[in-house]
Residue, then its C-alpha position, 0 to 999 in steps of 0.5 A: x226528780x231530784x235525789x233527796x241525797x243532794x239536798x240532804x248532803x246540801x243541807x248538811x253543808x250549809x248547817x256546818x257553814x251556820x254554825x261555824x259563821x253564824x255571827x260572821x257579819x260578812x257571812x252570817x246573813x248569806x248563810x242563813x239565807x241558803x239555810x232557810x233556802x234549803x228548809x223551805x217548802x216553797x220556790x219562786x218564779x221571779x219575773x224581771x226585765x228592764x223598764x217598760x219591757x211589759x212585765x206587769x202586761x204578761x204577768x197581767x195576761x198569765x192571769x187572765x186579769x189586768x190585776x197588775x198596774x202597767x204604765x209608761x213610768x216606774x211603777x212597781x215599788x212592793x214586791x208582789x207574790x202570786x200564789x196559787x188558790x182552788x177557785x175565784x172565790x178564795x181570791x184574796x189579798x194578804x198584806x205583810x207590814x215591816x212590823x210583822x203584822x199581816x192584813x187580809x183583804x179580799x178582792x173585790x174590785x182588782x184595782x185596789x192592788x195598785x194603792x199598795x204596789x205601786x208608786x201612785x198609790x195611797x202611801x200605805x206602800x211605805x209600810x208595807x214589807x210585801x204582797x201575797x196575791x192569791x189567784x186561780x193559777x194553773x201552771x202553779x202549784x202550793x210550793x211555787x209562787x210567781x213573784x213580781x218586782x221592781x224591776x232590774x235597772x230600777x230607779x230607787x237603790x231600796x227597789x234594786x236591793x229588793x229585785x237583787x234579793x228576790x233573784x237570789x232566792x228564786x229557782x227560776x227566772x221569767x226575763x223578758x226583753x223589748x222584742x222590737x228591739x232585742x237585747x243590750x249589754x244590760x240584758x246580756x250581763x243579767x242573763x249570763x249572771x242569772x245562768x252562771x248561777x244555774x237559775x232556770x231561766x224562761x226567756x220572753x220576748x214581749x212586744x212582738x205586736x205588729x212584727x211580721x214573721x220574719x222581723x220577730x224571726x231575725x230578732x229571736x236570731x239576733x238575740x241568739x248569736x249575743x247568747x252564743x257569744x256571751x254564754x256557752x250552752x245558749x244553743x239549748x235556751x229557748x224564745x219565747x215570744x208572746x203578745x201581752x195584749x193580744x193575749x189578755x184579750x184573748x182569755x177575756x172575750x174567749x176568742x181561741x184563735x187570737x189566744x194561739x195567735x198571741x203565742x201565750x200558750x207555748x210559754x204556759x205549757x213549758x210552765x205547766x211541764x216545769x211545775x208538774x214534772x217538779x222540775x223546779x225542786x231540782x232548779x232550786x237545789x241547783x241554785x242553791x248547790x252554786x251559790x253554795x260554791x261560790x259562798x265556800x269559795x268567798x269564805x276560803x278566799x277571805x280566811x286566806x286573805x285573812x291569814x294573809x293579812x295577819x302575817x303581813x300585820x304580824x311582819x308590820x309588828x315585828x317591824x315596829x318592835x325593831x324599830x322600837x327596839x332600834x330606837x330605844x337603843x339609840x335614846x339609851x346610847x344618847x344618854x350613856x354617851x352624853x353622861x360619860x362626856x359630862x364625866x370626862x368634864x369634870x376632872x378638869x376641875x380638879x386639876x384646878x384646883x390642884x394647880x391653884x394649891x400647887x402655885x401656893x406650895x411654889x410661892x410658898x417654897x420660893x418666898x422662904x428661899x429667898x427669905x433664907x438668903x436675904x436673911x443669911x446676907x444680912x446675918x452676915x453683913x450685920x455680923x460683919x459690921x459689929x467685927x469691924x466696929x468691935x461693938x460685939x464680943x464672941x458671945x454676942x456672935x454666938x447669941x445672934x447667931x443662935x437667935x438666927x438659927x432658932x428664927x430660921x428654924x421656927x421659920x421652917x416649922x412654920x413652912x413645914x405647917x403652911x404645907x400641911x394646911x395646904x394638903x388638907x386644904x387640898x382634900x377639903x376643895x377636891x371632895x367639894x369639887x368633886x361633890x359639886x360636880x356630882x350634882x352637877x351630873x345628875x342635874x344635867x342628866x335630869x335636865x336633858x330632853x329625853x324622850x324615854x323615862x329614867x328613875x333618876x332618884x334611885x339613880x341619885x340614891x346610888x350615887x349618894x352612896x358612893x362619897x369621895x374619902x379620903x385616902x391616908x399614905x399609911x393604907x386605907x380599906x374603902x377600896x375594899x368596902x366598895x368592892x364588897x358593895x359592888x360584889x353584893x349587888x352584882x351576885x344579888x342580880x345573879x342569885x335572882x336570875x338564877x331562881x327565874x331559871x329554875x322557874x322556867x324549866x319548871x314552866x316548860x316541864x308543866x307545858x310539855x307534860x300538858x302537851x302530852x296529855x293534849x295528844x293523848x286526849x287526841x289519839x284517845x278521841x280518834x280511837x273512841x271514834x274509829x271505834x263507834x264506826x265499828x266493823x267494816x261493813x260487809x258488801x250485800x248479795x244482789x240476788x236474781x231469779x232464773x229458771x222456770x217452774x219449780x225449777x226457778x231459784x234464787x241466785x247471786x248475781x253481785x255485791x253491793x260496796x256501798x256501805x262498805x265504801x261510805x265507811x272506808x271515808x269516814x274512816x279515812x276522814x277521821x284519820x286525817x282529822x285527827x293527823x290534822x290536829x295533831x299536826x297543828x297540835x305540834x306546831x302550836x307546842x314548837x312555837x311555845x317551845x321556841x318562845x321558852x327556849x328565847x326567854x332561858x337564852x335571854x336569861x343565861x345570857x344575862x347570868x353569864x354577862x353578870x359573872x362576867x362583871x364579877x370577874x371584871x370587879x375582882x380585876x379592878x381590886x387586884x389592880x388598885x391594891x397594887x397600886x396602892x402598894x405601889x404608892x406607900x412604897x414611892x411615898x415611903x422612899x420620898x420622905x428620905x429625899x434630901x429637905x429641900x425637895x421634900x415639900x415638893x415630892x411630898x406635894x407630888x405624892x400628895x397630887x397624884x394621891x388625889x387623882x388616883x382618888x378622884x379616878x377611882x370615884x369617877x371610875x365607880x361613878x360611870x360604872x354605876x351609871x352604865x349599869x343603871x342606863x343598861x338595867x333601865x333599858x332592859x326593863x323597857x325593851x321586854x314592854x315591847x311586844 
């Protein structure tokens, strides 16, 4: 008999297995299948061999009866059950139909089984789910049924999933082999497969008729070394060799010595001991307690594989983010790279505009000399004449005289005026230059295939903001406006990463209060538990009679620990339950806390890079106002040079004037330009996850 203990503890396991995988799609179904195993009130005795072994000639003459179909071709399609009734008059046929619906039917004629349990029969078979067959039974029982099946190498896929299906379920096994042949490699992986999974296994050797007692003596060896070889404990599993046919006849006409001869009573009789010693109760809690192992060792083995997976998914990830990230990077670079190459461009064309201009000056300049010389020669060769040809009087000298000076003068004013047109020209080309190439700028950026997305109309809307003015020598205070501009939004950017500071240390204070109330619930849910074991238990006296008459007494021969043992476990389980979860508890909490710590390093970092640029842009002010302190002070020492170079110092001043312009706009431009490439890139790399 076996311990209902075993089967308790077995139950439990199994129910634990349920209700944590019930919808497991690859666990689920195996589990349900051992939880009905170990709930039911029924067992099996699944016959199986390979084709044409004779299993449906012995089954047929364990019945007394050629109820089963035996033929030369696959046969069998619908699994048949056997069970066990009182009497021929109860024999019966029940039909279970794939719908649920059952048909009961009484036998009559035996060869009506064969319409629905075999290949040959009427069609209905396809309907059918499988066949109970109520038969008088001796070496059964009302909890065991002997079931009949396609048969192990079967030619259909459907009959092989039956005859699988039906070998899981069952507590023993009746394998029957060709005895005229022995056994394959086929029969030997069944066998070692049925007995690794502790099935009680009745081995039968069929087909014995006509062999002597040496040749059936030499097989039963033969097939015993292969059992040896394969299988470890194959000394203690008995042969049994059995005729079929001798036997049925036998039990039909009442001839008791061909029955012994057939050897079909051996086989009966071991049934007989397993049925009424109950010994398959404790073959199917053996069964159930290895595929139980074996389930819990595939779950253990998939979740492993299963975390596995998940890491090396998450390593794929990381890798991808890396790569994301690289990538991203490297199209942000192009774009920083290509914009400030378009930057370098353009001054370029200032600078030609600027010689364009100053060619003008220099002609200018050149033509008026040569005009002053020319005139001053002809003044002189005209004047010369008149003395000679005493055509002139003295006040006619000083008169054309005085008309040359006043000419040369209103010459010069007209000079003095040419070069103010052209310095004013100069800023109206060098803002238009500038202006075009502005658009020009954005126009290429905007044209350029990138494989990343740029808000390049709020791009656009900045540099808008940023216009090329003009500069006057006597002080001008845009350099101001623009950094006041610049300043803004940089402390802006600054004050708001500052407030997502605050809200994270507020968010990691929350966490770390939630997380002390997790550990608290914990601590409170092992002490509520360790509470409901109450005391330990004390051991109980073991007590004995001794003496005689009334002399005899009761006395303590021992204790018994086993409740005291039993609660010992269990509290040791809930200690290290509970130190299990609070272990993953603070794991999960370290990770949080991780992640927290790499957002408010994200953010300082982005405040202390910010103050930084506020550093930097107070530097570049300090710089520029010194430069054009530097300027006023150059160009006021230039209007004292001598006239004849004053246009074209002046020019100079007004050049350089234009380039320290167009560099400070250029400068700005980049900055502004950066700055967006930077904030667009950052937004995008905290998408990837």
């Amino acid at each position: 008999m076996v311990n209902p203990m075993n089967k308790s503890e077995l139950s439990e396991r199994i129910s634990l297995l349920l209700n944590k995988y019930k919808d497991d799609l690859f666990f689920g179904e195996e589990i349900q299948v051992l939880y009905s195993r170990i709930n039911s009130i029924t067992s099996s005795i699944v016959a199986v061999g390979q084709f044409s072994v004779g299993k449906s000639e012995l089954l047929n003459a364990l019945l007394g009866e050629k109820l089963l179909a035996s033929r030369r071709m696959e046969s069998t399609k619908v699994t048949t059950r056997i069970h066990k009734c009182m009497n021929d008059e109860m024999r019966k046929i029940v039909l279970h139909y794939k719908t649920g619906e059952k048909k009961e039917l009484p036998i009559t004629d035996v060869s009506v089984l064969d319409q629905y349990t075999t290949f040959q029969g009427s069609g209905e078979e396809e309907e059918l789910e499988f066949v109970d067959v109520y038969w008088p039974l001796q070496f059964l029982d009302n909890q065991l049924f002997l079931v009949d099946t396609p048969g192990a190498n079967s030619l259909t896929e459907e009959a092989f999933i039956v005859t699988e299906k039906e070998l899981e379920k069952a507590s023993s096994v009746l394998y029957l082999f060709n005895g005229q042949k022995g056994i394959d490699q086929t029969d030997l992986s069944l066998l070692k497969d049925l007995m690794n999974r502790r099935k009680k296994v009745f081995i039968v050797a069929t087909h014995v008729d006509g062999l002597t007692e040496g040749e059936l003596e030499s097989v039963i060896c033969s097939v015993q070394d292969k059992l040896k070889q394969e299988i470890d404990y194959s000394k203690s599993i008995k042969i049994y060799s059995v005729s079929s046919t001798e036997a049925l006849q036998a039990k039909q006409t009442g001839d008791s010595s061909l029955l012994e001869r057939s050897n079909i009573q051996e086989l009966e009789e071991a049934l007989m001991k397993y049925v009424n010693n109950q010994e398959y109760i404790a073959s199917e809690i053996e069964s159930i307690h290895y595929d139980l192992e074996v389930l819990e060792t595939n779950i253990l083995e998939a979740e492993e594989d299963e975390l596995e997976e998940n890491a090396e998914i998450e390593r794929q990830r990381q890798l991808r983010v890396q790569r994301k990230r690289l990538l991203l990077n490297r199209e942000y670079d192009l774009v920083r790279e290509y914009g400030l190459e378009l930057l370098g461009y353009r001054e370029k064309s200032v600078l030609q505009v600027i010689e364009d201009l100053r060619l003008e000056v220099t002609q200018n300049n050149q033509e008026y000399k040569k005009e002053v010389i020319q005139s001053f020669g002809d003044l002189r060769k005209r004047l010369m004449q008149d003395i000679r040809m005493n055509f002139a009087s003295s006040d006619d000298l000083k008169r054309e005289y005085t008309q040359y000076n006043e000419k040369m003068n209103r010459r010069y004013e007209e000079i003095l005026g040419n070069f103010k047109e052209i310095t004013t020209k100069l800023y109206e080309r060098v803002a238009k230059t500038i202006e075009e190439e502005d658009s020009l700028f954005i126009e290429n950026l905007e044209a350029g295939k990138w494989s990343i997305e740029l808000n390049w109309p709020e791009f656009i809307q900045e540099i808008k903001e940023v216009k090329f003015r003009k500069r006057n020598i006597e002080g001008d205070d845009s350099l101001f406006i623009n950094y006041e501009q610049e300043r803004k939004a940089i402390e802006e950017e600054r004050i708001k990463n500052q407030k997502k500071l605050v809200q994270i240390t507020l968010d990691e204070k929350s966490i770390e209060k939630g997380n002390q109330e997790i550990l608290k619930d914990l601590q409170e849910d092992y002490n509520r538990n360790v509470q409901n074991k109450g005391q330990r238990p004390e051991p109980r006296e073991q007590r004995t009679k001794k003496g005689i008459l009334f002399w005899r007494k009761e006395v303590v021969v021992g204790y018994d620990y086993t409740d005291s043992d039993c609660w010992e476990k269990d509290i040791e389980a809930l200690g290290e339950n509970y130190e299990r979860a609070v272990e993953e508890k603070l794991n999960e909490f370290d990770n949080i806390r991780h992640e927290i710590k790499a957002i408010k390093q994200n953010v300082l970092n982005e405040i202390d890079k910010l103050i930084m640029e506020l550093e930097n842009l107070e530097d570049t002010l300090f710089d520029d106002l010194m430069d054009v302190i530097d300027n006023q002070q150059k160009v006021a020492q230039n209007f004292y040079r001598q006239l004849e170079d004053e246009i074209i110092a002046l020019w100079k001043i007004q050049e350089n004037h234009m380039m320290q312009q167009f560099n400070y706009h250029t400068t700005n431009i980049e900055k502004r330009f950066i700055r967006f490439v930077e904030k667009a890139l950052q937004e995008e790399l905290q998408l990837i996850r």
